[in-house]
PyMOL Python script that loads the backbone (N, CA, C, O; Angstrom):
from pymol import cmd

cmd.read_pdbstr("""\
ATOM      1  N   UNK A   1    -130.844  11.282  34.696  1.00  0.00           N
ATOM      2  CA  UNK A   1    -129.473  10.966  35.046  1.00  0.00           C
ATOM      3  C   UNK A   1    -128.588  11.230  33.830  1.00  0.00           C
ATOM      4  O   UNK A   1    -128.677  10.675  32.735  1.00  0.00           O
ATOM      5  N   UNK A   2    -127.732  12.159  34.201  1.00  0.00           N
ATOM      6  CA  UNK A   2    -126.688  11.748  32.930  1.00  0.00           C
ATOM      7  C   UNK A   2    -125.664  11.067  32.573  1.00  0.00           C
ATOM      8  O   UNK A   2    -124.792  10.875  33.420  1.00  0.00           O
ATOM      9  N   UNK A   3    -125.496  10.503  31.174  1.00  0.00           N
ATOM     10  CA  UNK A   3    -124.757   9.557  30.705  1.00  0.00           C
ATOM     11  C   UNK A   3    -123.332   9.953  31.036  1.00  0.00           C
ATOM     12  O   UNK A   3    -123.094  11.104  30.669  1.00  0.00           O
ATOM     13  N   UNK A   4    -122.137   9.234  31.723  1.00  0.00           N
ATOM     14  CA  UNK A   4    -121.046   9.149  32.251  1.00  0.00           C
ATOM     15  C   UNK A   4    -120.396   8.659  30.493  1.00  0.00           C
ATOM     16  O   UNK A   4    -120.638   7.704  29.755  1.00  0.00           O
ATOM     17  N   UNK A   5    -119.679   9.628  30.403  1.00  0.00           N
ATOM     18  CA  UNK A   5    -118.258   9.088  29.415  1.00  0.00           C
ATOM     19  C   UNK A   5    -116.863   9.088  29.740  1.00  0.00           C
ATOM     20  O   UNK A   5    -116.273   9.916  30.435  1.00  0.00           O
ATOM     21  N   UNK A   6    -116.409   8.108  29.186  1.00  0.00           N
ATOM     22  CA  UNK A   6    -114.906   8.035  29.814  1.00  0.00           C
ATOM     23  C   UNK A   6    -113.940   9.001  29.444  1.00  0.00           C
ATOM     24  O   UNK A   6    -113.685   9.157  28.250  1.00  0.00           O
ATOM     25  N   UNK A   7    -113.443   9.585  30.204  1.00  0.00           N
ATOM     26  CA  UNK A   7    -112.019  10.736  29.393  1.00  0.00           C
ATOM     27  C   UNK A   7    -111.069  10.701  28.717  1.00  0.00           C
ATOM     28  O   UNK A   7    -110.004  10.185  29.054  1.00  0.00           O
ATOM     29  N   UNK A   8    -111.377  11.432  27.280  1.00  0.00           N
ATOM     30  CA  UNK A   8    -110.728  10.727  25.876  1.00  0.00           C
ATOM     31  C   UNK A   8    -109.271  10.455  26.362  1.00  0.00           C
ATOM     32  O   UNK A   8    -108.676   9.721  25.573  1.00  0.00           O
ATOM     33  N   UNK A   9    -108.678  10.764  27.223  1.00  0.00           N
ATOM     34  CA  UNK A   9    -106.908  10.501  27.635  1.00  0.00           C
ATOM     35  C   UNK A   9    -107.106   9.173  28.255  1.00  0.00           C
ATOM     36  O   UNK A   9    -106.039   8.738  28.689  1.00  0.00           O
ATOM     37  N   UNK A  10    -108.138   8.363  28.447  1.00  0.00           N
ATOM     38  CA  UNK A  10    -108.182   7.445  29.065  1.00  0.00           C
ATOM     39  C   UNK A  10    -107.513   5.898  28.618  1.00  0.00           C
ATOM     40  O   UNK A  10    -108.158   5.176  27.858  1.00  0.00           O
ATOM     41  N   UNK A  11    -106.299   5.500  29.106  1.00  0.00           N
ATOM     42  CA  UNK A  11    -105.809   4.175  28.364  1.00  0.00           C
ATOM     43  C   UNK A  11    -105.525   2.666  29.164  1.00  0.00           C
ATOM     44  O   UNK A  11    -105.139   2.611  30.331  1.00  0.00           O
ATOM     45  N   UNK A  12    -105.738   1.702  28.477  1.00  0.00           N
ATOM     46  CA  UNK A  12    -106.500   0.097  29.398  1.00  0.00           C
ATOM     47  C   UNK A  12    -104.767  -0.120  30.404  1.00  0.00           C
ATOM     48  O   UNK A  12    -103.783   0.124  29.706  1.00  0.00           O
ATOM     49  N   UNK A  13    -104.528  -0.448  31.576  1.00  0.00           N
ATOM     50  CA  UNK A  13    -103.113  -0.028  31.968  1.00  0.00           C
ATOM     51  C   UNK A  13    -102.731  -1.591  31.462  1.00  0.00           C
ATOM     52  O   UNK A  13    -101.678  -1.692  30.833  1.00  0.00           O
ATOM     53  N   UNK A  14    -103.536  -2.848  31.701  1.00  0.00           N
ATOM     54  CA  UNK A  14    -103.380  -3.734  31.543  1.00  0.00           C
ATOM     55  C   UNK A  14    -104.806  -4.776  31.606  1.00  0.00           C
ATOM     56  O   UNK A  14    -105.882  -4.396  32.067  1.00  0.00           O
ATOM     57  N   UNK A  15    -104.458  -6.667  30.830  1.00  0.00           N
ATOM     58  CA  UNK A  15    -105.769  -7.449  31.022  1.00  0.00           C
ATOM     59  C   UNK A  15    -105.527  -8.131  31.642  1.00  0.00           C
ATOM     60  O   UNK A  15    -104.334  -8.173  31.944  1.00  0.00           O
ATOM     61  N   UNK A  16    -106.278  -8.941  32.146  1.00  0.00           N
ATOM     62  CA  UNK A  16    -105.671 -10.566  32.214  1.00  0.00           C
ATOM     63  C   UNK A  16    -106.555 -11.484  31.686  1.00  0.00           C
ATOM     64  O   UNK A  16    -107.783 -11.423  31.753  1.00  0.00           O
ATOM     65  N   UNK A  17    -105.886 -12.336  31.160  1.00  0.00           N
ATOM     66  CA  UNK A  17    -106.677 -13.982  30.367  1.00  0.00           C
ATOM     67  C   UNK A  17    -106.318 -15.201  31.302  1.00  0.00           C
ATOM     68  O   UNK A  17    -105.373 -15.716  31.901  1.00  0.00           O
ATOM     69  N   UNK A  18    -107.589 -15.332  31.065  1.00  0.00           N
ATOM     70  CA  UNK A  18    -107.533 -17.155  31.606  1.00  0.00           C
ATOM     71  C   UNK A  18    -107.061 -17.670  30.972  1.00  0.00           C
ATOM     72  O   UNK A  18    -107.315 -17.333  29.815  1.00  0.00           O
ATOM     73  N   UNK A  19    -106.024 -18.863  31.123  1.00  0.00           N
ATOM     74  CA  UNK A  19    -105.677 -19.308  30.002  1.00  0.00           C
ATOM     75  C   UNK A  19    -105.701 -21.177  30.553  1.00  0.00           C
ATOM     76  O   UNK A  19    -106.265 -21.423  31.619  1.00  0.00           O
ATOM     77  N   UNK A  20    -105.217 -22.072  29.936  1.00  0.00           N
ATOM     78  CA  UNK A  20    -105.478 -23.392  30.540  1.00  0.00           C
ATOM     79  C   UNK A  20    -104.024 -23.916  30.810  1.00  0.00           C
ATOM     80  O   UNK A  20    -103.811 -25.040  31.265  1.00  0.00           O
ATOM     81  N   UNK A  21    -102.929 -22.911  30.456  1.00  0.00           N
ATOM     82  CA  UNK A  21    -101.586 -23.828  30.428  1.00  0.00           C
ATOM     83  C   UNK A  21    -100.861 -22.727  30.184  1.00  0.00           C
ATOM     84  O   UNK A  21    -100.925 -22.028  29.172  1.00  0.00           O
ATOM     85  N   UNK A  22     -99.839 -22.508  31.569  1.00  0.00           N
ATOM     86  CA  UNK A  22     -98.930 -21.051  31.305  1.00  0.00           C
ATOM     87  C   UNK A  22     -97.823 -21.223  30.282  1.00  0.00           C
ATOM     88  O   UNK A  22     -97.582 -20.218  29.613  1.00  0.00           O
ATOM     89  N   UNK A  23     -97.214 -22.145  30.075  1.00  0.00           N
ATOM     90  CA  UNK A  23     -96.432 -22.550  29.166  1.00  0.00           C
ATOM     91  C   UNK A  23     -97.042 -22.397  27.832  1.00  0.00           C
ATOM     92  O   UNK A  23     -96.545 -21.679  26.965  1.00  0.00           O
ATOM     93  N   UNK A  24     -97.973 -22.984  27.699  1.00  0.00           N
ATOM     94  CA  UNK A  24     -98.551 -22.452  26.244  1.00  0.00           C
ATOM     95  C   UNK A  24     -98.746 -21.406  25.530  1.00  0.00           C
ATOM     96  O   UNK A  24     -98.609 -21.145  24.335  1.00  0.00           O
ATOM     97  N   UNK A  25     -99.225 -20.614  26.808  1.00  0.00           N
ATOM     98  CA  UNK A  25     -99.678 -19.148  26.854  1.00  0.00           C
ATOM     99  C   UNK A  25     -98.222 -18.380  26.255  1.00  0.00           C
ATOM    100  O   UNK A  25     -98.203 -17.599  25.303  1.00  0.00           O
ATOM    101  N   UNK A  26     -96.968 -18.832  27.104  1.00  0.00           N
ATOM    102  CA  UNK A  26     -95.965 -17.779  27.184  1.00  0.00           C
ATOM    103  C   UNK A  26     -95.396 -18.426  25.365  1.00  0.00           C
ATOM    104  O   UNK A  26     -94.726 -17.828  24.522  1.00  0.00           O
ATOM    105  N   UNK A  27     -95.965 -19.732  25.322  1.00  0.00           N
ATOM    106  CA  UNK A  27     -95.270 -19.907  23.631  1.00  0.00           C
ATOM    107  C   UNK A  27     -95.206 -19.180  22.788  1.00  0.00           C
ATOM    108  O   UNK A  27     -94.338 -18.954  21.945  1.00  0.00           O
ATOM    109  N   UNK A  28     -97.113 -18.361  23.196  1.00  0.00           N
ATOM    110  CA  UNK A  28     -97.652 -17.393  21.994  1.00  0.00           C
ATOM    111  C   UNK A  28     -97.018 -16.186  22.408  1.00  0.00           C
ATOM    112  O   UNK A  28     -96.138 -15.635  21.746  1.00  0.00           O
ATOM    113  N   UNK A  29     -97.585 -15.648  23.819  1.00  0.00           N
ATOM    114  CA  UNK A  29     -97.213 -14.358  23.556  1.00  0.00           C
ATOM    115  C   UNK A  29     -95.581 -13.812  23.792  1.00  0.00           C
ATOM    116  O   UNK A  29     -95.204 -12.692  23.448  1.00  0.00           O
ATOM    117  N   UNK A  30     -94.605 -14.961  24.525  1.00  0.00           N
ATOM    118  CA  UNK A  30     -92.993 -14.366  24.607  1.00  0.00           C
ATOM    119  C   UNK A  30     -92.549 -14.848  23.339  1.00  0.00           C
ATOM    120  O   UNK A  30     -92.094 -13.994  22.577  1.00  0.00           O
ATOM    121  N   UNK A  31     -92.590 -16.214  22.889  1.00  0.00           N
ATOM    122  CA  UNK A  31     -91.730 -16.446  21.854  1.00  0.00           C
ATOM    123  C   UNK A  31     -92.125 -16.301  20.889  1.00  0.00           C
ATOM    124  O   UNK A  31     -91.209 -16.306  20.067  1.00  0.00           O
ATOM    125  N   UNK A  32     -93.390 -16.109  20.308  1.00  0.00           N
ATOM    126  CA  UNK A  32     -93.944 -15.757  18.982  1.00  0.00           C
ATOM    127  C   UNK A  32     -93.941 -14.133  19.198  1.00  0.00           C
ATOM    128  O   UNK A  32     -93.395 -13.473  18.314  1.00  0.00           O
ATOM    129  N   UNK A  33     -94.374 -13.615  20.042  1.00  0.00           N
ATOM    130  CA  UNK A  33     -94.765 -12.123  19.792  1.00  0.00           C
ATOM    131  C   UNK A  33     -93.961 -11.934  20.234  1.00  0.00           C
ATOM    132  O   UNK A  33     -93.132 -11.837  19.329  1.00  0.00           O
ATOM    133  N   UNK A  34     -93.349 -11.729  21.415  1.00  0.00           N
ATOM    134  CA  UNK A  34     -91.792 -11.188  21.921  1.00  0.00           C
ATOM    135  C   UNK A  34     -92.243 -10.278  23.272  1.00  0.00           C
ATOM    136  O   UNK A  34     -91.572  -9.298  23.598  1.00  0.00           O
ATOM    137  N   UNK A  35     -93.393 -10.678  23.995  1.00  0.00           N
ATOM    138  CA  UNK A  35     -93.205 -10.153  25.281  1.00  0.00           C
ATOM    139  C   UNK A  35     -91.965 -10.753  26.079  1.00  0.00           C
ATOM    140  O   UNK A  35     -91.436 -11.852  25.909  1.00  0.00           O
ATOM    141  N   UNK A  36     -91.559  -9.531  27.201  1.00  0.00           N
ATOM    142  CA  UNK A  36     -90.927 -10.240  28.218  1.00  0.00           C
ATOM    143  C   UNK A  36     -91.756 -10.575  29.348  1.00  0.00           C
ATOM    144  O   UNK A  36     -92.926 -10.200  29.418  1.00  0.00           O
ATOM    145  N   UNK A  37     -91.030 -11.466  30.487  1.00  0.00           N
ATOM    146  CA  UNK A  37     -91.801 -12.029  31.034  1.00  0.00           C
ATOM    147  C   UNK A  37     -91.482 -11.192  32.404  1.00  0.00           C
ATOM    148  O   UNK A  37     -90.488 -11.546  33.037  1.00  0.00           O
ATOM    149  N   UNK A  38     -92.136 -10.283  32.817  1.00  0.00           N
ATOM    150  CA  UNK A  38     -91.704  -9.637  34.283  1.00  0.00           C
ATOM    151  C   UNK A  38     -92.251 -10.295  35.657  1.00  0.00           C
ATOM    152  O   UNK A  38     -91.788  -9.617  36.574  1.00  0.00           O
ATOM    153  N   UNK A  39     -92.907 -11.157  36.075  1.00  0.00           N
ATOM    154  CA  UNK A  39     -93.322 -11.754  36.920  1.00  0.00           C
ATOM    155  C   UNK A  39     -94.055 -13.427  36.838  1.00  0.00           C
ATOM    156  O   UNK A  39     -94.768 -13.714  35.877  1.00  0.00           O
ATOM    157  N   UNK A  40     -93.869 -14.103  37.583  1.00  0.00           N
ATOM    158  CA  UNK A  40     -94.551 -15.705  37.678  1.00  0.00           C
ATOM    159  C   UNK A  40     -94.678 -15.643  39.347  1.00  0.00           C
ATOM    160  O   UNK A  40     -94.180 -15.154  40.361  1.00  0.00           O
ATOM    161  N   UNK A  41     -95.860 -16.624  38.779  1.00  0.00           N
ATOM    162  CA  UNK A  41     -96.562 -17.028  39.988  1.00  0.00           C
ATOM    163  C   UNK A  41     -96.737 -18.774  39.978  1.00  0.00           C
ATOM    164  O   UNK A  41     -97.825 -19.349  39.949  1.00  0.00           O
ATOM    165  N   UNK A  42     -95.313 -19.484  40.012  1.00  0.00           N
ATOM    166  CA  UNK A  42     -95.506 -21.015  39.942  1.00  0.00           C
ATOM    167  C   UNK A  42     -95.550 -20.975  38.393  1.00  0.00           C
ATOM    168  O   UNK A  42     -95.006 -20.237  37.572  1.00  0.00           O
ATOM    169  N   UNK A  43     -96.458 -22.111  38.279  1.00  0.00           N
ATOM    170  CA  UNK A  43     -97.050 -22.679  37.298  1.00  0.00           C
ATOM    171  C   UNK A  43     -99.223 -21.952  37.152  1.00  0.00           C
ATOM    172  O   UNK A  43    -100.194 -22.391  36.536  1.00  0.00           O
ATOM    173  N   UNK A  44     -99.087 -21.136  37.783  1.00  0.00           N
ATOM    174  CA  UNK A  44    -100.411 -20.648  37.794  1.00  0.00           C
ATOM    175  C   UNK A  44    -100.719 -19.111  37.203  1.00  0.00           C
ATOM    176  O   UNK A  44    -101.782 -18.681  36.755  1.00  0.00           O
ATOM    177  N   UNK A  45     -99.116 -18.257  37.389  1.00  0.00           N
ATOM    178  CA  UNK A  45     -99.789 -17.180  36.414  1.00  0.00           C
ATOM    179  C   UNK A  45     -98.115 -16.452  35.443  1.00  0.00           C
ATOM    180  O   UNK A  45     -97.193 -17.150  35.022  1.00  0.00           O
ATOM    181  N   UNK A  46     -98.188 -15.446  35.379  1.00  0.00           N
ATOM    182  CA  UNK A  46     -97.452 -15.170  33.982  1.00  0.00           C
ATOM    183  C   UNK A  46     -98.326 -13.840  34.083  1.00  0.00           C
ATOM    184  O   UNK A  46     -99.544 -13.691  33.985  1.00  0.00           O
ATOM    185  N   UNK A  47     -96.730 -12.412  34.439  1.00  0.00           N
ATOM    186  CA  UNK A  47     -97.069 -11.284  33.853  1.00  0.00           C
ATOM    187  C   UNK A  47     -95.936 -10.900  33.070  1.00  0.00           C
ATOM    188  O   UNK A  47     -94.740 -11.123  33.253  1.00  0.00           O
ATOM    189  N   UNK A  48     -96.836  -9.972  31.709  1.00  0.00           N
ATOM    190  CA  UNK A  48     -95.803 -10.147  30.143  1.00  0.00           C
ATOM    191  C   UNK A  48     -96.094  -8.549  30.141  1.00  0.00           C
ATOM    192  O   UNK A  48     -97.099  -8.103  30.696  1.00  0.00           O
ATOM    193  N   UNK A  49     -95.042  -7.615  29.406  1.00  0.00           N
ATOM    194  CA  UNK A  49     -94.517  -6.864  29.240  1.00  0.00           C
ATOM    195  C   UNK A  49     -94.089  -6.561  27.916  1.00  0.00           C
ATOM    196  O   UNK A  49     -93.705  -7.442  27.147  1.00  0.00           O
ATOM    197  N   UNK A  50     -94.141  -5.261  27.592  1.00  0.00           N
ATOM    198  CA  UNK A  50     -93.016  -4.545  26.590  1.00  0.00           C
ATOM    199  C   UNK A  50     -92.590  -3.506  26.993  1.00  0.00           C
ATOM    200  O   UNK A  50     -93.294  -2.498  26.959  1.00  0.00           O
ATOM    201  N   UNK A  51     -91.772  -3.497  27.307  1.00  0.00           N
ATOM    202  CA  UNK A  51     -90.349  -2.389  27.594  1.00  0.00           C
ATOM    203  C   UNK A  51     -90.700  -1.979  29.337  1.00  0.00           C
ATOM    204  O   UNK A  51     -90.906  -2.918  30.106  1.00  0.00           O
ATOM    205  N   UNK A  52     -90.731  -0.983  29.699  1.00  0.00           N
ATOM    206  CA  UNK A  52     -90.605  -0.947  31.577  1.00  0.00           C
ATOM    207  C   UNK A  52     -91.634  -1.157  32.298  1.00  0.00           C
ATOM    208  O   UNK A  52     -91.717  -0.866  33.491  1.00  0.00           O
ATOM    209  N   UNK A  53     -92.700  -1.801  31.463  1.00  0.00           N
ATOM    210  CA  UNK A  53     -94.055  -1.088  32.440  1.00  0.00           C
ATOM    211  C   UNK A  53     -94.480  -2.967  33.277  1.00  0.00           C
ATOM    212  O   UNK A  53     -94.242  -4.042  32.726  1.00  0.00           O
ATOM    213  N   UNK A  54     -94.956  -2.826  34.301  1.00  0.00           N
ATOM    214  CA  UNK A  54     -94.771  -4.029  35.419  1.00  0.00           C
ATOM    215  C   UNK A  54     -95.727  -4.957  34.660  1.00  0.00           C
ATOM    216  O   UNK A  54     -95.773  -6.020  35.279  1.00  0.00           O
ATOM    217  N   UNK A  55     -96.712  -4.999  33.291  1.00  0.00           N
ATOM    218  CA  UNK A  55     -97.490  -5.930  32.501  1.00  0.00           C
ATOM    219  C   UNK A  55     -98.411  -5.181  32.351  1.00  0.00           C
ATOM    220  O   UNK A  55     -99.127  -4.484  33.070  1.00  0.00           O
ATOM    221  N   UNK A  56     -98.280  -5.473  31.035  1.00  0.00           N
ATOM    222  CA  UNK A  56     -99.499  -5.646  30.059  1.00  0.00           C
ATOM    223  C   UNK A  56    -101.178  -6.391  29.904  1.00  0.00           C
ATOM    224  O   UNK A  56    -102.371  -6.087  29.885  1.00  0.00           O
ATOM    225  N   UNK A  57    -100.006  -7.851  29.795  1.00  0.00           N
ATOM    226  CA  UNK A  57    -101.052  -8.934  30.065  1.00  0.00           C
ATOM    227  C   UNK A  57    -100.663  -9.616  31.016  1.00  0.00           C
ATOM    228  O   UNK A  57     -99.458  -9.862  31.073  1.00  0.00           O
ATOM    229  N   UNK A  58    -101.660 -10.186  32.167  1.00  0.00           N
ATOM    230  CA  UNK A  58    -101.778 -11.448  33.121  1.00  0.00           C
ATOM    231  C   UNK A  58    -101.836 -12.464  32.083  1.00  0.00           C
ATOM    232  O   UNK A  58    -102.179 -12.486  30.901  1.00  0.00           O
ATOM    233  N   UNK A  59    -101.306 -13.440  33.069  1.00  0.00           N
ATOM    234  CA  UNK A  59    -102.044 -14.969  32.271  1.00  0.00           C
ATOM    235  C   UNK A  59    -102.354 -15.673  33.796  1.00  0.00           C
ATOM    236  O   UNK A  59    -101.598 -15.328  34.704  1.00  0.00           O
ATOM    237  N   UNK A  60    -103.396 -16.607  34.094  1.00  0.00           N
ATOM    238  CA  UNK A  60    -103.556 -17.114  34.492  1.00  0.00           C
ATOM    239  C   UNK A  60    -104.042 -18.490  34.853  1.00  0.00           C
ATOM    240  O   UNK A  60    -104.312 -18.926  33.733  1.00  0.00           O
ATOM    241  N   UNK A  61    -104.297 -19.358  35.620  1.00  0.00           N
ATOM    242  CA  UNK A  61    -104.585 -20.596  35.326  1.00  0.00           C
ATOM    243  C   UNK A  61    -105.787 -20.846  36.656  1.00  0.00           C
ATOM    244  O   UNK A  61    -106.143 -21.987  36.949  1.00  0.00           O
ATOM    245  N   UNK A  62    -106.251 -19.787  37.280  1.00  0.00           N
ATOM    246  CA  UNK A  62    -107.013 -19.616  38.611  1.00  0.00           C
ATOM    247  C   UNK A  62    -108.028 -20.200  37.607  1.00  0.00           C
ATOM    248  O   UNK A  62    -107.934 -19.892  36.419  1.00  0.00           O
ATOM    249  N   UNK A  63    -109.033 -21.064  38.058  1.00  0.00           N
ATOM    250  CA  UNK A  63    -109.611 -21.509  37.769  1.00  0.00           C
ATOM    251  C   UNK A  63    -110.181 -21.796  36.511  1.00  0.00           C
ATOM    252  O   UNK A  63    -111.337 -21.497  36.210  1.00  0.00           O
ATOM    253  N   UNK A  64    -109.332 -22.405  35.733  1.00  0.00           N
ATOM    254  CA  UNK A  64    -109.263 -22.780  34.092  1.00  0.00           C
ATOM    255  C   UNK A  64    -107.694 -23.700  33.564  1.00  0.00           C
ATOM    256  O   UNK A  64    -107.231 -23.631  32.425  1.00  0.00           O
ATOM    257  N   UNK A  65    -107.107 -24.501  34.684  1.00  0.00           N
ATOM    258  CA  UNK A  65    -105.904 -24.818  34.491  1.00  0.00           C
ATOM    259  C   UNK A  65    -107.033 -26.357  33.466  1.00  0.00           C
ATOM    260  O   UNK A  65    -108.133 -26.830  33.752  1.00  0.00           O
ATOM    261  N   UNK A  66    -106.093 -26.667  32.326  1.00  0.00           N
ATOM    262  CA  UNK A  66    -106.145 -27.525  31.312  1.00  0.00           C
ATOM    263  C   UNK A  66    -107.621 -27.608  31.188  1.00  0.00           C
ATOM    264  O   UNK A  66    -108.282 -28.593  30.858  1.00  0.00           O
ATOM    265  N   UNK A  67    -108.134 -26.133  31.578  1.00  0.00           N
ATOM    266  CA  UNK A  67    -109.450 -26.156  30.965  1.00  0.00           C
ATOM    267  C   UNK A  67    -109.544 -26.398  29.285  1.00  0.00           C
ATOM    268  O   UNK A  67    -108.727 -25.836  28.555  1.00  0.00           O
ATOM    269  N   UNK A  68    -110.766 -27.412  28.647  1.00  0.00           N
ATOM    270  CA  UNK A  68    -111.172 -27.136  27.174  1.00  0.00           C
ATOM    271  C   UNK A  68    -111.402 -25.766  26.370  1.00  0.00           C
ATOM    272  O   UNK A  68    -112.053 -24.879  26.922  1.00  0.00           O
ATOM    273  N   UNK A  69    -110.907 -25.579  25.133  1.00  0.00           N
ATOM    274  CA  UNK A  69    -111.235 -24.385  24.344  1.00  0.00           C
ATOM    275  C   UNK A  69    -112.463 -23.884  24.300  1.00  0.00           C
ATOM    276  O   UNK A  69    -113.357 -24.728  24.342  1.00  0.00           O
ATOM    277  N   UNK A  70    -112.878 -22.438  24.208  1.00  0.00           N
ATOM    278  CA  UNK A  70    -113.911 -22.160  24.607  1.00  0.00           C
ATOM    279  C   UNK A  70    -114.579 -22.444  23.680  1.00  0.00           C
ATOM    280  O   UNK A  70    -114.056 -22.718  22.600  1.00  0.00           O
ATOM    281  N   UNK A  71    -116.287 -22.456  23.915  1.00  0.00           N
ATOM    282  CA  UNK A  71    -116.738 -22.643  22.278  1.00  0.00           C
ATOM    283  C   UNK A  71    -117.327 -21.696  21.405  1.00  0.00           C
ATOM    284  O   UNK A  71    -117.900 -20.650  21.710  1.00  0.00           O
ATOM    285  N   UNK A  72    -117.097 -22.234  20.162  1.00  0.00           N
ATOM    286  CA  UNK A  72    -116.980 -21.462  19.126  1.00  0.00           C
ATOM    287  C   UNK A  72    -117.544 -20.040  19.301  1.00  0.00           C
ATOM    288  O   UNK A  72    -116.980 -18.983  19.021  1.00  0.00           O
ATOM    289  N   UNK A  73    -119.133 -20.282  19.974  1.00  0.00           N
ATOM    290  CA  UNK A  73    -120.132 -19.127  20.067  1.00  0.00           C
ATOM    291  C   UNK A  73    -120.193 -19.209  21.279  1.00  0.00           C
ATOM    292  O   UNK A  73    -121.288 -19.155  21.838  1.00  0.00           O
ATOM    293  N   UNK A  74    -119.069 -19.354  21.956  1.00  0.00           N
ATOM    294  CA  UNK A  74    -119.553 -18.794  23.442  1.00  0.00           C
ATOM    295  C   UNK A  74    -118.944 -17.848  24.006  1.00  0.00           C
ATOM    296  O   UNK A  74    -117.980 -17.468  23.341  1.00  0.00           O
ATOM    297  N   UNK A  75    -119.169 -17.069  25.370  1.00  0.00           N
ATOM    298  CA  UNK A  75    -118.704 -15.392  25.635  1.00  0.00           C
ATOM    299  C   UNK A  75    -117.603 -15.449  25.895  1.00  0.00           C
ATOM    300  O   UNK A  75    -117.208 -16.597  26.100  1.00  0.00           O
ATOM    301  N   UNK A  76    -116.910 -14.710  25.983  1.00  0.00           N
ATOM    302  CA  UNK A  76    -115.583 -14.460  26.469  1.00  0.00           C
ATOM    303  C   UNK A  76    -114.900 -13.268  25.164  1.00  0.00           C
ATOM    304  O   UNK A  76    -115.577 -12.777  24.260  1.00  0.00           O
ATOM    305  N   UNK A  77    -113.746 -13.076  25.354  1.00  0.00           N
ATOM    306  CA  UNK A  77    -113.104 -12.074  24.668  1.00  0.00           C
ATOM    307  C   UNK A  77    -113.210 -12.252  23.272  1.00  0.00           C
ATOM    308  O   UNK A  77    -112.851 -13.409  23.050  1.00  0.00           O
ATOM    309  N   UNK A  78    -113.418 -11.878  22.571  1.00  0.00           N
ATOM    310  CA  UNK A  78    -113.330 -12.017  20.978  1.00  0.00           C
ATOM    311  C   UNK A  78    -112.098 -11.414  20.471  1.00  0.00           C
ATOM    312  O   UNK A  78    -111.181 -12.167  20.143  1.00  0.00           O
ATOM    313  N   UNK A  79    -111.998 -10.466  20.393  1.00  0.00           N
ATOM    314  CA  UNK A  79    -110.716  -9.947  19.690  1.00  0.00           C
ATOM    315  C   UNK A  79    -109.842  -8.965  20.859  1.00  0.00           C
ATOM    316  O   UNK A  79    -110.192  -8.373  21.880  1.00  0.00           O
ATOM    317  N   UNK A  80    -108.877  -9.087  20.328  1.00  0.00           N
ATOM    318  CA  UNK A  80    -107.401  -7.532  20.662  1.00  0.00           C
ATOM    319  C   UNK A  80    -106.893  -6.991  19.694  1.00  0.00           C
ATOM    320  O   UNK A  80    -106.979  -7.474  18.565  1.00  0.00           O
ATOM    321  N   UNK A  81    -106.314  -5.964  19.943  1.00  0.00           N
ATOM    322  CA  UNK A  81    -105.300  -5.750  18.717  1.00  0.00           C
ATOM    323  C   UNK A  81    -103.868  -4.848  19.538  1.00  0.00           C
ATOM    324  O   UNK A  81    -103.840  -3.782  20.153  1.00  0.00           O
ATOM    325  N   UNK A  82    -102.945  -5.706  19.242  1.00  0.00           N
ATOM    326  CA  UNK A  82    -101.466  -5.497  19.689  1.00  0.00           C
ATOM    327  C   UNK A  82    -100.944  -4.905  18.405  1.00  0.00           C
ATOM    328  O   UNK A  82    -100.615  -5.507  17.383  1.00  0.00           O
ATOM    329  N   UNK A  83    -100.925  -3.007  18.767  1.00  0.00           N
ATOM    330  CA  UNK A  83    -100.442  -2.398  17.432  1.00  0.00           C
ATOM    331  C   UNK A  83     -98.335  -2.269  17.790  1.00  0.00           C
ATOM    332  O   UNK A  83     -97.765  -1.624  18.669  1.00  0.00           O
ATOM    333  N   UNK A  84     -97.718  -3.185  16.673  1.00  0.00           N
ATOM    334  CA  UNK A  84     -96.499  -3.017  16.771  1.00  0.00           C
ATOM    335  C   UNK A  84     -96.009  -1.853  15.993  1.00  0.00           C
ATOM    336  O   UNK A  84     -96.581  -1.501  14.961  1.00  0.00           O
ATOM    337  N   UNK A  85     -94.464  -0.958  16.685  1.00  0.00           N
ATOM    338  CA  UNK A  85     -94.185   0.079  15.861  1.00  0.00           C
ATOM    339  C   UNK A  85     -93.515  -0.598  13.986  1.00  0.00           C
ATOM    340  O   UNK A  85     -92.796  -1.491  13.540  1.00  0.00           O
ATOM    341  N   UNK A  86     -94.182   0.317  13.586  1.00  0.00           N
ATOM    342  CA  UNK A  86     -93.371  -0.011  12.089  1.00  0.00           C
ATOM    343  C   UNK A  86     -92.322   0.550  11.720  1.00  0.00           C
ATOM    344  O   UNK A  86     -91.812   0.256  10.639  1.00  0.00           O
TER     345      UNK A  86
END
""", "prot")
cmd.dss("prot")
cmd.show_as("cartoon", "prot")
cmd.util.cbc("prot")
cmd.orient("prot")
């Protein structure tokens, strides 16, 4: 069988994170980082933006609302990197 690679033009359109509290969420990423906020769903989700495109990142609260921090060594996302223009 051969190994499938992805096509180097290939780019992520958008994620989404669980998060435990949309308000919290939007602390970090609208008012500290400076997404806008192009869509809500209640108090359960949060889609964030930079410049026209319908989101970047989800946030959500589907099953993880005032969930505990994950732990230290356990799975989930480890890193991103949000490259800003200089």
């Amino acid at each position: 069988m051969e190994q499938y690679s992805v096509p180097p033009k290939t780019r992520i359109g958008h994620v989404h994170l669980k998060v435990s509290n949309i308000e919290k969420a939007l602390g970090f990423y609208r008012d500290l980082l400076g997404f806008e906020v192009k869509a809500t769903y209640g108090d359960q989700a949060a889609f964030i933006a930079a410049g026209d495109y319908h989101h970047h990142i989800g946030l959500n609260t589907w099953n993880s609302k005032d969930a505990p921090p994950a732990p230290k060594y356990g799975v989930g996302l480890f890193h991103t990197a949000i490259n800003y223009p200089t």
